[in-house]
C-alpha positions, 0 to 999 in steps of 0.5 A, a space after each residue: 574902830 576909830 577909838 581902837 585904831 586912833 584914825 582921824 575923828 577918834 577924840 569925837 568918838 571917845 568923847 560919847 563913849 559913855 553914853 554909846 550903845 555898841 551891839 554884841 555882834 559889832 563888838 565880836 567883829 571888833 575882837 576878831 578884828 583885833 584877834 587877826 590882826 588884819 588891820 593893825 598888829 594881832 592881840 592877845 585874847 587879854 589885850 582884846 579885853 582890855 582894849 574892848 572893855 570900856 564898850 557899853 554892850 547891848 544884846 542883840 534884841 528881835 526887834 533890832 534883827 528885825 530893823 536889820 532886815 528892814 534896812 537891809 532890803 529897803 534903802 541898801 540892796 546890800 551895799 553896807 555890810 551886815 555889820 553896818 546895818 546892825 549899828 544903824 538898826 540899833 540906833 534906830 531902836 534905840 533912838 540914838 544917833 550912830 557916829 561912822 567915818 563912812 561916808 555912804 551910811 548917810 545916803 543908804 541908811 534909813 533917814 530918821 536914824 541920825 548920822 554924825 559923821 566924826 571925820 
């Protein structure tokens, strides 16, 4: 959402997005998001497209729900959302790292996931 929304630490992220691995479930959050226009000005379906297009999208394997749940119930008790959990989950399976402006998924996510924080 950094990259979409421009807020400090975007070039940092734009700049591994080839090499990023977004998780279908984060891309829906993403394009609902952007489809209700809470957070910034509502887009059109076209618009979300374009705007979502360049994300590398990975399904959403049973391992890594798997992980969501084994993350979710040992280190956060539920203090990040699913949708975060689902990010650190699928850098976990995937052994890639997970760039975040939030703060807390350095403490509450599982240590072996490598956290770059991009502000």
């Amino acid at each position: 959402m950094a990259v979409i929304k421009g807020e400090a630490g975007w070039e940092m992220v734009a700049a591994v997005l080839d090499d990023a691995a977004v998780p279908a479930v984060n891309l829906a959050e993403c394009a609902h998001l952007l489809a209700l226009g809470k957070k910034f000005r509502k887009f059109a379906p076209r618009e979300i497209d374009f705007v979502l297009q360049r994300f590398r999208t990975v399904d959403v394997t049973r391992e890594m729900g798997l992980e969501v749940g084994r993350i979710r119930t040992s280190a956060n008790e539920g203090k990040l959302s699913l949708g975060d959990v689902m990010c650190l989950a699928t850098a976990r399976v995937m052994k890639l790292p997970v760039y975040t402006s939030d703060k807390e998924w350095e403490t509450l996510g599982p240590k072996d996931v490598t956290v770059i924080q991009v502000r």
